[in-house]
N, C-alpha and C positions, 0 to 999 in steps of 0.2 A: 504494500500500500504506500508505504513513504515512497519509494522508485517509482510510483504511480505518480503522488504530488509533485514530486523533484522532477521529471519530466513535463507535465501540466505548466508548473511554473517559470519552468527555463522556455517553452514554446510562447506563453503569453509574455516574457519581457519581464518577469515581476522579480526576479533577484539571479544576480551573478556569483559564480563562483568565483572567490576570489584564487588569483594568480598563484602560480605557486611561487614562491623567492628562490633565484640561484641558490645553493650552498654558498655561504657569506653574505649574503646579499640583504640587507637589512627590511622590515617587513615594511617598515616608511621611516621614512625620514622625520627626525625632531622638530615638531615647529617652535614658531618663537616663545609660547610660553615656557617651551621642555628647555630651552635657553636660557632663557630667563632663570627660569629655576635654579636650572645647574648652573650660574652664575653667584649665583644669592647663595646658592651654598657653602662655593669655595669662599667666596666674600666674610661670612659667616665663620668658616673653619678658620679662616686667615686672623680676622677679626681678634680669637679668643686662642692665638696663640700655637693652631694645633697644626699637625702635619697630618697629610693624609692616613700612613700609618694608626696614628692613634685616633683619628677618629671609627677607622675601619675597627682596631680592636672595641673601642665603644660599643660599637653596632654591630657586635659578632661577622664582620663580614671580610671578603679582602680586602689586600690594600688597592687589587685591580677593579674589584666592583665601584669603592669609592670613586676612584679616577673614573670609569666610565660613566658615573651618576654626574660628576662635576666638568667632563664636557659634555654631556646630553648624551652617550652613545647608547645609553641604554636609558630608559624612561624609568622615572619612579613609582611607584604605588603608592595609593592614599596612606597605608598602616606605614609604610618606612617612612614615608615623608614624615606623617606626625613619631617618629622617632627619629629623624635627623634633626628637626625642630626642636624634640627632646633635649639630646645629649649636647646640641648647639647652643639651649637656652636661649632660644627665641621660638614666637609666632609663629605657626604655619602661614599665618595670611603677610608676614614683611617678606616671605618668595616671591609674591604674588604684588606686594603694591607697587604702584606708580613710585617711581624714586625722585620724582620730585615731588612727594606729598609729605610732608612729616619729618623728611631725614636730611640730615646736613649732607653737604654736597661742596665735595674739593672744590676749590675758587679758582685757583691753582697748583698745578702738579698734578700727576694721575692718582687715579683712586687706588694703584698698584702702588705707588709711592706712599700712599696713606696707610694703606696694609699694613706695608712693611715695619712702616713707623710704629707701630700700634701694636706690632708682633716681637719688635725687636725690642719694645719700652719695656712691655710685660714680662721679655726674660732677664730683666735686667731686677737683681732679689734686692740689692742695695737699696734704702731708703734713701739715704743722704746723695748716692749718685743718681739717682732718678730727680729728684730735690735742684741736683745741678744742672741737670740738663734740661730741666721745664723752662728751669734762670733764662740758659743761657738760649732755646730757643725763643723765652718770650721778649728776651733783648735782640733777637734776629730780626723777628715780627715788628717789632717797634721801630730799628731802623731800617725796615722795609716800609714799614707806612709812615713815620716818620714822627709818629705817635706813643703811647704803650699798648703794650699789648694786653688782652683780655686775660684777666685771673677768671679761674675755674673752683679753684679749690686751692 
């Protein structure tokens, strides 16, 4: 009976089978959000210091799934998303929002150069040399604008 229907409906035009994919050949291609996404992740892992490795151990997974989740080569599921989200400590929906709603945004320099900054402060255990180096870039800042620069904390 079903080989009945599956015939009926392939002659009336009502549903295709879909193609089969070469060996390798991916089943579609990532669109922009699956980008986006895997963007906001590594942004995210970058953000809090971590390297691929240890996020994968995080997330019981490898270190090559992670890679592949943070270019888009493989798409993610709603349950891992809300567990990368997890171990990231952040939102599911800061994947997902407009980056220019809500989040500060480099004025200048790349958002790779912000990263780094932000990766390399956090490994830094010394109070007193973190202490110095706020000094000495909020003296950078200031005679770059030729003003002082903004205290934070």
């Amino acid at each position: 009976m079903e080989g009945d229907a599956s015939a009926f409906m392939h002659a009336k035009g009502g549903w295709t089978e879909p193609a089969a994919a070469s060996v390798g050949e991916p089943v579609s291609r990532p669109g922009d959000v699956d980008k986006q996404v895997a963007r906001r992740i590594r942004a995210a892992r970058l953000q809090r210091g971590l390297s691929q490795n240890e996020l994968a151990q995080a997330m019981n997974l490898s270190l090559q799934q992670v890679h592949k989740y943070e270019t888009a080569r493989n798409r993610i599921g709603a349950a891992r998303l809300a567990q990368v989200a997890e171990v990231l400590d952040i939102g599911v929906d800061s994947l997902f929002d407009d980056p220019t709603r809500g989040h500060a945004r480099a004025e200048n320099g790349s958002s790779r150069e912000c990263l780094e900054l932000v990766r390399n402060f956090q490994r830094v255990a010394d109070r007193n040399q973190r202490s110095a180096f706020l000094a000495l870039l909020r003296a950078a800042a200031a005679g770059e604008s030729g003003g002082t620069a903004d205290e934070d904390g």
